[in-house]
C-alpha positions in Angstrom: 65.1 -4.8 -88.1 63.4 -2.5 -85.5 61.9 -5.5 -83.9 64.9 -6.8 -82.9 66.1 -3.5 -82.1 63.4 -3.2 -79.8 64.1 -6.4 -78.4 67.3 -6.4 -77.8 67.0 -2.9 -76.1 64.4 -4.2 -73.9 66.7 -7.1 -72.6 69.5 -5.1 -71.9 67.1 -2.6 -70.2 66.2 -5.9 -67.7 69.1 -7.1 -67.6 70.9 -4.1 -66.6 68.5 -3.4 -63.7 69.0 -7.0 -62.6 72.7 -6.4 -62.4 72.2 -3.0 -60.8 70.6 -5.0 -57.6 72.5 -7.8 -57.6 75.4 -5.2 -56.9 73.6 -3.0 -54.7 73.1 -6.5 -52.4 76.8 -7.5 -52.7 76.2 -11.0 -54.1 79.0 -12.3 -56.2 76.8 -14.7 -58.2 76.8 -14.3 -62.1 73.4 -12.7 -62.9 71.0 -15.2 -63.7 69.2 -14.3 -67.3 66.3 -11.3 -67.1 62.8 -13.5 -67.3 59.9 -11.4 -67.6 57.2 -11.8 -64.8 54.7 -10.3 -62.9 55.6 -9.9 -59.4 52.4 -10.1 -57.1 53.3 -7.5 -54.2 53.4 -9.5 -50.5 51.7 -8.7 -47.6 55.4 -9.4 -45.5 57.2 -6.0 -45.1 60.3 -6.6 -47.7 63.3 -8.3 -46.6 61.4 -9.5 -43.5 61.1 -12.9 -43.3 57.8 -14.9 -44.5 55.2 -15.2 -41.9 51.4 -16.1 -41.5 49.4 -12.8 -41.7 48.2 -11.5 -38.2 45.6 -12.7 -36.3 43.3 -10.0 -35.2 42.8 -10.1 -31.4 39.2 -11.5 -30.4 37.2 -8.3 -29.3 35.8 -9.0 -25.9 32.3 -10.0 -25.5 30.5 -7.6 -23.6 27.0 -8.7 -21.6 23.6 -7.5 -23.1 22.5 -4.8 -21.4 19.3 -5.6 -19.3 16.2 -3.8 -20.1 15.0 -1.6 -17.3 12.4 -3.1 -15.2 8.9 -0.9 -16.3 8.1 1.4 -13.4 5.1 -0.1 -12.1 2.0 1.8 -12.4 0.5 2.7 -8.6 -3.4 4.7 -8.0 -4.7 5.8 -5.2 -6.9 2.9 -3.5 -10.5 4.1 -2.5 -10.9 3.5 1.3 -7.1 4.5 2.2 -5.4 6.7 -0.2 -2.6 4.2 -0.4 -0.7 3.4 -3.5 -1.4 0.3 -5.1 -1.2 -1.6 -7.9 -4.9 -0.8 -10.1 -5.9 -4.2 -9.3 -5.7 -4.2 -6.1 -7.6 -0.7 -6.1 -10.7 -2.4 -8.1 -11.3 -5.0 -5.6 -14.9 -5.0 -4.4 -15.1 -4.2 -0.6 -16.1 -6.8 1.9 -17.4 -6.1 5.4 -17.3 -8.2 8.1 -19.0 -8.5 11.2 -17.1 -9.0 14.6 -17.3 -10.1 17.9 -16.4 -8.4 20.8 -17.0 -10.3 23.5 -14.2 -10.8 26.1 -14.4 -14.3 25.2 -14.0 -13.7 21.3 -10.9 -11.5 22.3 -8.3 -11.1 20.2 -9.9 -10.9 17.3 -8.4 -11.7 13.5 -8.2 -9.4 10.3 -7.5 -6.0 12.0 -4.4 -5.6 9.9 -5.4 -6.1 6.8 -8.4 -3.7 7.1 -8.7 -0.4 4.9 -11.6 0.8 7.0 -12.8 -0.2 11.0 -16.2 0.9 12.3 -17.6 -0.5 16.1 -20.4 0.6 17.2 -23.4 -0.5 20.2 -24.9 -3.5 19.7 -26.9 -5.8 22.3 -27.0 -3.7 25.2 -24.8 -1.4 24.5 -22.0 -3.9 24.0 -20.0 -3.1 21.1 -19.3 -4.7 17.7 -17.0 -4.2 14.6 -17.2 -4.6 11.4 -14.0 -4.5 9.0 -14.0 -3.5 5.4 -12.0 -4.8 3.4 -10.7 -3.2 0.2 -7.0 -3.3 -1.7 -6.4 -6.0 0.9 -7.4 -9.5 2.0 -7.1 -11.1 5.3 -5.6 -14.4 5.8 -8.2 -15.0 8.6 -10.8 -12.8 10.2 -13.2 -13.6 12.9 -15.2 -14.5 15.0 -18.1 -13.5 12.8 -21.1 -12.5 14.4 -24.8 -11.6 13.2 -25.8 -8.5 11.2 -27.6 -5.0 12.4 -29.5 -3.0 10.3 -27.2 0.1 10.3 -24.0 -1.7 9.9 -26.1 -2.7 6.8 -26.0 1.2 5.8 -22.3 1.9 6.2 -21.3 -1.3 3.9 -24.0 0.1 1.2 -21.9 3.7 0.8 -19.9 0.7 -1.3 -22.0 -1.9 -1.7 -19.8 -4.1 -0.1 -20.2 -7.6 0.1 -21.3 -8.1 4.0 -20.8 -10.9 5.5 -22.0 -12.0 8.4 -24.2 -15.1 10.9 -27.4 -14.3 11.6 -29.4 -11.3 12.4 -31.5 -9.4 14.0 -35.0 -9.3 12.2 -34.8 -5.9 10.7 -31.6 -6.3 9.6 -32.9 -9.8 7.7 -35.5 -7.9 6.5 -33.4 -5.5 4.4 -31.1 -8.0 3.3 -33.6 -10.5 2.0 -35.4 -7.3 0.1 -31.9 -5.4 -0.9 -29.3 -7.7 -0.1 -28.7 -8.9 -4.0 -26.4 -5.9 -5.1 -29.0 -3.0 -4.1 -27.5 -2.0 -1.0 -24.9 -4.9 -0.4 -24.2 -8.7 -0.7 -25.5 -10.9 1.2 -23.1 -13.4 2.5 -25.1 -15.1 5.4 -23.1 -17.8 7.1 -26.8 -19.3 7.5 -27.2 -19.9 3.5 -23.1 -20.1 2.6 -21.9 -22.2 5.3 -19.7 -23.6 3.2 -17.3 -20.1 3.0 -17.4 -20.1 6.9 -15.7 -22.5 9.7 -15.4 -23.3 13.7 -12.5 -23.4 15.4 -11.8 -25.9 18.2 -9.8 -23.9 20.4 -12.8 -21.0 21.6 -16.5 -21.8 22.4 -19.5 -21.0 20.1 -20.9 -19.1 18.9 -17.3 -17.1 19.5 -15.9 -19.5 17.1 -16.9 -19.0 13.8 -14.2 -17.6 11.0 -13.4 -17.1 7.6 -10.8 -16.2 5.0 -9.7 -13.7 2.1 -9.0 -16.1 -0.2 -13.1 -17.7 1.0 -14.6 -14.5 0.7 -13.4 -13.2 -2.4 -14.9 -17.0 -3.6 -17.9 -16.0 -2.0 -18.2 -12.5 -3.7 -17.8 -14.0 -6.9 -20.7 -16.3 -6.3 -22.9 -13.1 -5.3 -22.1 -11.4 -8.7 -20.0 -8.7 -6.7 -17.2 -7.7 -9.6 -14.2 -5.1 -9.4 -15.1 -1.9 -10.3 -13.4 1.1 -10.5 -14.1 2.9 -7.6 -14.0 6.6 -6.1 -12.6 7.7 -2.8 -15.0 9.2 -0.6 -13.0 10.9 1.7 -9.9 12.9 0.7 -6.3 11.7 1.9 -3.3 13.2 1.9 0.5 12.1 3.0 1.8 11.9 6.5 2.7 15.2 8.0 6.6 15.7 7.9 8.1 14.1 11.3 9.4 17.5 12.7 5.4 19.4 12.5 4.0 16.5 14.9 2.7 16.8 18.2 5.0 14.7 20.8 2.3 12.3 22.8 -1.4 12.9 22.9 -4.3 10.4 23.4 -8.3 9.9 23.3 -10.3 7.8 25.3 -14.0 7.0 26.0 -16.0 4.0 27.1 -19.1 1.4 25.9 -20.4 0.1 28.7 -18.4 -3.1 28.4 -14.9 -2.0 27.5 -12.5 1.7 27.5 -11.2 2.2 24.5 -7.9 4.2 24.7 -5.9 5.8 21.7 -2.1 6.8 21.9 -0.6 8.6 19.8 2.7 7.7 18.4 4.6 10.5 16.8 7.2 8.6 14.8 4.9 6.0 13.0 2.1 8.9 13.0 -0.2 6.3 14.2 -2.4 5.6 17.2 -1.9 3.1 19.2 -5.0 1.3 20.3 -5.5 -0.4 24.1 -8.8 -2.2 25.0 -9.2 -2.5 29.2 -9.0 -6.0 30.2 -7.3 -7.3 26.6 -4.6 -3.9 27.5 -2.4 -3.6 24.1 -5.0 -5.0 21.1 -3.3 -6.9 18.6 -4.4 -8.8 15.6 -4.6 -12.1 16.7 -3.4 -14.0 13.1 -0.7 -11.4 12.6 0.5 -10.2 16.0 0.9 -6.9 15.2 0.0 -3.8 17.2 -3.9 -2.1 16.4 -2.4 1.3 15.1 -4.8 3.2 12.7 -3.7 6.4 10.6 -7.2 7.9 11.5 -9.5 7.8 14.7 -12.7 9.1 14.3 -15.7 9.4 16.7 -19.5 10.4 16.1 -21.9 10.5 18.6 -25.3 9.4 17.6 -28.4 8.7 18.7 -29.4 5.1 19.6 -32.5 3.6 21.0 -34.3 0.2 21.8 -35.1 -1.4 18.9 -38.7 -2.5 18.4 -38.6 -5.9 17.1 -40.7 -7.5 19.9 -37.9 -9.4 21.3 -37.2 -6.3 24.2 -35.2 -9.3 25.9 -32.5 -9.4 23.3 -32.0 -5.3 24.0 -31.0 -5.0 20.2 -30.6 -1.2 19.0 -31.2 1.2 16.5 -29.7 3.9 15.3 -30.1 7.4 13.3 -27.8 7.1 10.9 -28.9 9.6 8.6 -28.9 13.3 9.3 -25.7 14.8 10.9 -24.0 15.0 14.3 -21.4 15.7 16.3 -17.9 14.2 15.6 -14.1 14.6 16.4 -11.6 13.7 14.2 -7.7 12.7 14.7 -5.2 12.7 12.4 -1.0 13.1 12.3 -1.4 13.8 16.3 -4.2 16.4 16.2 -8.2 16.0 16.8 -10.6 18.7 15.6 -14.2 18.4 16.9 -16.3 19.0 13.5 -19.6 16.6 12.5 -20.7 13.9 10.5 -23.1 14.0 8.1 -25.3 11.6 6.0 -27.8 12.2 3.3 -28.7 8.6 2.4 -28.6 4.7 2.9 -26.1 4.3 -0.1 -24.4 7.8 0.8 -21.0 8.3 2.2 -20.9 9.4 5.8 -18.7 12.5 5.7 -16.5 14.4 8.3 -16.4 18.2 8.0 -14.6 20.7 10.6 -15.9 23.6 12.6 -15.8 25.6 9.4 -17.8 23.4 7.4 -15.4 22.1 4.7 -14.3 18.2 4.3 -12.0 17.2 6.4 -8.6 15.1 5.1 -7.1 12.6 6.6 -4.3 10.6 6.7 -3.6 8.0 4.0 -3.9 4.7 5.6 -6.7 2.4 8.1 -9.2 4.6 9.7 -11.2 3.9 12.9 -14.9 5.0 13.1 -15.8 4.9 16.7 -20.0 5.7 16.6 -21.0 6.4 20.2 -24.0 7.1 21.6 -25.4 10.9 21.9 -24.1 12.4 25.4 -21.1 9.8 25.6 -18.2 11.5 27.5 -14.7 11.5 25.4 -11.5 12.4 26.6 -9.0 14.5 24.7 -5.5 15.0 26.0 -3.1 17.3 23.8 0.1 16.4 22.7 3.0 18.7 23.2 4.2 20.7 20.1 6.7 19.8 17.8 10.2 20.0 19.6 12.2 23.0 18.4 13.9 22.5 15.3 18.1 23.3 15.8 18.7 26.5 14.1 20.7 26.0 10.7 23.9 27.5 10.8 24.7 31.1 9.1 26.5 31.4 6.1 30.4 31.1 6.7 29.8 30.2 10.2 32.4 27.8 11.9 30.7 24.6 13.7 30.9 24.5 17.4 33.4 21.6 18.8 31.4 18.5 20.1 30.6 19.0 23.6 31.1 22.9 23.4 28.3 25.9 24.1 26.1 25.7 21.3 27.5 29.5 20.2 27.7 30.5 16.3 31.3 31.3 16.0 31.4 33.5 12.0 33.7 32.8 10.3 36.0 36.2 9.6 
C-alpha cells in the first residue's frame, strides 16, 4: 500500500509540474503523460534556437623573433692599433721591398700597408719596404733586392721578407738567419714561382707579387700566426675641434722631395713626391695619407762589399738618434732608439717617455745624419662658438651674435 502511495504521489508531483509549464507557455495542448528522463543540459542558451557551437577565431601567427646577430669580437692589431677581427690581428707580418725609381713610379700596395719604412739605398736613392700585418695587398710591387738593415727592421717581427736579390751582406744574413731567426726568406731568386713580370713597365721595374701569393709563400717558410704584441702604443684620433688647421713637413733624398700635408678633417697626411706630385697607390688609386709620419736621422756610410761601383750603403741602426715625430697635426722632435737586431726601434719625446701615436699606417722616413727637414706649423684649432647661457634666447639668423637672457 505505501508503494503505490509513493507512486502515485510521485506522478502527480511530475505531472503537476508539467502542467504548471505548459500553462506558464500558453499552449493549449492536453499535457502529454509525465515520462521520467534525464535531461542532458545544452550548450545553446534556452529558448534560442539550435546552433553549431562557436568557432574560436584563429589567433594570428606572429614571426619568430630573430636572434640577435653576436657582437663581433674586435682586438687591437699589433702594427696599427686598429680594431680587427683576432684573426686578422695573428697574421704573420710580411715585408716587402720597393722600388723607387721614377721609372717604377706608382708603385702598388701602399694602402694596404700597417707600417712604411724608405730609407737610402744605392747612392742615396731611396727605397721602401711595406709591412704587412692585419691586411693583404691585392698587388704590390715592383720588388726590388734586399739591404742588410731593412733586414733589421722586418726582424723586430720576424716578418717574412720578401724580396729579388741582394746586396752581399744582406745575402749573407739571410742565408745564416733567414729561416725564422731574424726573418723569412722569401727570395724571388729561389721562389720564383710566388713572383711575376708585368708587360707594361721595363725590368727589372717589373717584377710583382700578391697577398693571396705571399701568404702561400709564408706558409711554405713555416711562418705561422701568432699572437702578437704592439710595440708602440696607439691611441684614438684626437677630437676634430683640438686639431691644428694646415701644417706640413718636407725634406729631400737626393733623388726625390718628399712633402707631407696635413689634413685636419681625415687627421691624415697627405703625401706628394716631386716629379710623381700627389702619390697614390697605383692598384687602388687612393691618395698616400698615413696617420703617423715619422723621421730619424741616422748615420749612413759606403758599404764595403768590394763592389764601390754599386755605391751600396750601410747603416747604424742600432744605438739612438735624433727623430721627429707627427701625429693628429702636431710634430715633436724626440729620438729613436734601438737596442738590438730583433728589438723594436722606439720613438721617445724630449722628456724621455714613449711617444703615442695615432691608430692607423705609419711612415718611417730614415734620413741620413745632417739631412735638413722642414717643419711648418699648423694654425690652432679655430675657436669653438661659445654655448649659450642657461635661459638665454637664440639670436635671429643673420642678427649680431649678442646673448639676449631670457627675463
Amino acid at each position: 500500500m505505501s508503494v503505490r502511495v509513493l507512486t502515485l504521489s510521485r506522478s502527480v508531483t511530475v505531472a503537476l509540474a508539467v502542467a504548471l509549464l505548459a500553462a506558464a507557455c500558453g499552449s493549449n495542448t492536453p499535457s502529454a503523460p509525465a515520462i521520467a528522463t534525464t535531461v542532458t543540459p545544452s550548450a545553446t542558451p534556452t529558448g534560442s534556437p539550435a546552433s553549431l557551437p562557436p568557432t574560436a577565431s584563429p589567433s594570428p601567427t606572429l614571426s619568430p623573433t630573430p636572434s640577435p646577430e653576436p657582437t663581433p669580437i674586435l682586438v687591437a692589431a699589433p702594427l696599427t692599433g686598429l680594431l680587427v677581427t683576432p684573426a686578422a690581428a695573428r697574421r704573420h707580418p710580411i715585408a716587402v721591398m720597393i722600388d723607387d725609381l721614377s721609372a717604377a713610379r706608382p708603385q702598388s700596395g701602399f694602402s694596404a700597408a700597417s707600417v712604411v719604412w724608405q730609407a737610402p739605398a744605392e747612392g742615396g736613392i731611396p727605397r721602401y719596404m711595406m709591412i704587412f700585418a692585419e691586411g693583404r695587398p691585392t698587388d704590390v710591387g715592383p720588388v726590388r733586392s734586399a739591404r742588410d738593415y731593412y733586414i733589421a727592421w722586418a726582424a723586430e717581427w720576424k716578418a717574412v721578407y720578401a724580396h729579388a736579390g741582394g746586396s752581399p751582406q744582406a745575402l749573407q744574413t739571410l742565408r745564416e738567419k733567414g729561416n725564422g731567426q731574424l726573418v723569412y726568406n722569401a727570395d724571388e731568386f729561389r721562389w720564383s714561382g710566388s713572383f711575376r713580370r708585368v708587360s707594361n713597365r721595363f725590368p727589372p721595374h717589373n717584377l710583382y707579387t700578391t697577398g693571396k701569393q705571399l701568404d702561400s709563400l709564408a706558409r711554405r717558410l713555416g711562418a705561422k700566426a701568432d699572437d702578437y704584441k704592439p710595440i708602440w702604443q696607439f691611441a684614438p684620433d684626437l677630437p676634430l675641434e683640438q686639431r691644428p688647421v694646415g701644417g706640413k713637413i718636407s725634406f729631400s733624398y737626393p733623388t726625390s722631395t718628399i712633402r707631407y700635408d696635413y689634413e685636419r678633417n681625415t687627421n691624415t697626411y697627405l703625401r706628394t713626391v716631386s716629379v710623381e706630385g700627389k702619390q697614390k697607390d697605383a692598384s687602388t688609386k687612393r691618395r698616400v695619407a698615413p696617420k703617423n709620419v715619422v723621421i730619424l736621422l741616422m748615420q749612413f756610410g759606403p758599404l764595403n762589399d768590394g763592389h764601390p761601383n754599386k755605391h751600396r750603403l750601410e747603416a747604424k741602426v742600432l744605438g739612438s738618434g735624433v727623430a721627429w715625430i707627427a701625429t693628429n697635426g702636431k710634430t715633436i722632435k724626440g729620438t729613436w732608439r734601438k737596442k738590438s737586431l730583433t728589438a723594436p726601434t722606439r720613438f721617445y719625446n724630449s722628456a724621455g717617455q714613449e711617444v703615442t701615436l695615432t691608430a692607423g699606417q705609419t711612415f718611417v722616413n730614415v734620413m741620413k745624419t745632417g739631412t735638413v727637414v722642414k717643419i711648418t706649423k699648423g694654425a690652432p684649432p679655430p675657436a669653438a662658438s661659445p654655448s649659450p647661457l642657461p635661459g638665454a634666447t637664440p639670436s635671429p639668423s643673420g642678427a649680431r651674435s649678442t646673448i639676449r637672457l631670457a627675463v
